[in-house]
C-alpha positions as CSV (number, residue, x, y, z in Angstrom):
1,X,-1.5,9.6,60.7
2,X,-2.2,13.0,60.9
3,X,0.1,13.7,63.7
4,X,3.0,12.7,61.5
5,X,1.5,14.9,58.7
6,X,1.7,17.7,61.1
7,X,5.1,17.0,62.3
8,X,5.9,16.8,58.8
9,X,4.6,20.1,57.7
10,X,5.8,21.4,60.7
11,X,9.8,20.1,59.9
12,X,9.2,21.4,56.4
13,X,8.4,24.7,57.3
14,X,11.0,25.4,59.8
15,X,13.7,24.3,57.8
16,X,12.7,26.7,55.1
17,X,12.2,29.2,57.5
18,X,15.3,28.6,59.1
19,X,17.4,29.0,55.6
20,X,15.6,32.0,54.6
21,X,15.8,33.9,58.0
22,X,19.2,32.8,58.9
23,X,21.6,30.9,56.4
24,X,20.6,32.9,53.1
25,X,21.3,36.3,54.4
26,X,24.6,35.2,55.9
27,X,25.7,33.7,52.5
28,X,24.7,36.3,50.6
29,X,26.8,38.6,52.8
30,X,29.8,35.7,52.2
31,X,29.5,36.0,48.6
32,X,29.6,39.8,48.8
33,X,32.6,40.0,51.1
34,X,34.2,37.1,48.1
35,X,34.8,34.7,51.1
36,X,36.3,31.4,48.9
37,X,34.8,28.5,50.9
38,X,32.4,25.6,50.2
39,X,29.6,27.2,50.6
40,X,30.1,30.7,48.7
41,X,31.5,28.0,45.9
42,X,28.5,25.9,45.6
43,X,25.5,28.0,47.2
44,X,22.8,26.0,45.8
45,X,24.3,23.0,46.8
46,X,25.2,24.6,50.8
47,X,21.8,25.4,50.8
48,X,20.0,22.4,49.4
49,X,21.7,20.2,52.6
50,X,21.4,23.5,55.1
51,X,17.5,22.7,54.5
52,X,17.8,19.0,54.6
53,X,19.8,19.1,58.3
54,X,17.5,22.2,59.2
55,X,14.3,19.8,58.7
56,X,15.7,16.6,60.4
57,X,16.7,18.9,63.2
58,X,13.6,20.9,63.3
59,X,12.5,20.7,66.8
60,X,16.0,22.4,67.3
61,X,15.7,25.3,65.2
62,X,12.4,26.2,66.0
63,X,12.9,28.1,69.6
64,X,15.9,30.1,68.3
65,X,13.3,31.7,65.2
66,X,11.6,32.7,68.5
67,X,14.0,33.4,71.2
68,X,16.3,36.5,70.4
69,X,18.9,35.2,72.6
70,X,19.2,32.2,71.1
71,X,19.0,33.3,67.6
72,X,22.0,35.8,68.3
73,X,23.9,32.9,69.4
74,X,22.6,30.9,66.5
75,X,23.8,33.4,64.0
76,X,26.9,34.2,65.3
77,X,27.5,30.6,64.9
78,X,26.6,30.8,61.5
79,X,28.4,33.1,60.3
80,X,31.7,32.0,62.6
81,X,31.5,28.9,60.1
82,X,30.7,30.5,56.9
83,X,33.3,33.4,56.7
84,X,36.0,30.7,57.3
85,X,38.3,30.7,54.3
86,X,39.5,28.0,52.7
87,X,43.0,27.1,53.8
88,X,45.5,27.9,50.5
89,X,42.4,29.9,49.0
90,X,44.1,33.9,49.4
């Protein structure tokens, strides 16, 4: 029992980690730069399920918060995705 408390605690924190380190910035820079997409149109929504996926796919994110290499990569992808316009949007 208290290995899947860890694990859970764990999950929890890296997903929160995760949005604040990686996905927030990015979207804030989105919604500066007025990039029309789904997530600059519902933030709280983008980020609500950005930390839901982050914590089921924890163990994934955790070695890019700790490998530079890997977190380049990581953001790069991010914000590949997020800067996409909306097709028809301007």
């Amino acid at each position: 029992m208290e290995l899947i408390l860890a694990y859970i605690v764990f999950a929890i924190t890296t997903g929160i980690c995760s949005w604040l380190f990686y996905f927030k910035p990015i979207l804030k820079d989105a919604i500066e730069l007025k990039i029309n997409n789904s997530f600059t149109r519902q933030p709280v929504l983008s980020s609500i399920v950005y930390i839901i996926l982050s914590i089921i796919a924890a163990p994934l994110l955790f070695f890019p918060m700790f490998n530079s290499v890997q977190s380049l990569v990581f953001k790069e992808v991010l914000v590949k995705e997020m800067f996409k316009e909306t097709p028809g949007s301007g």
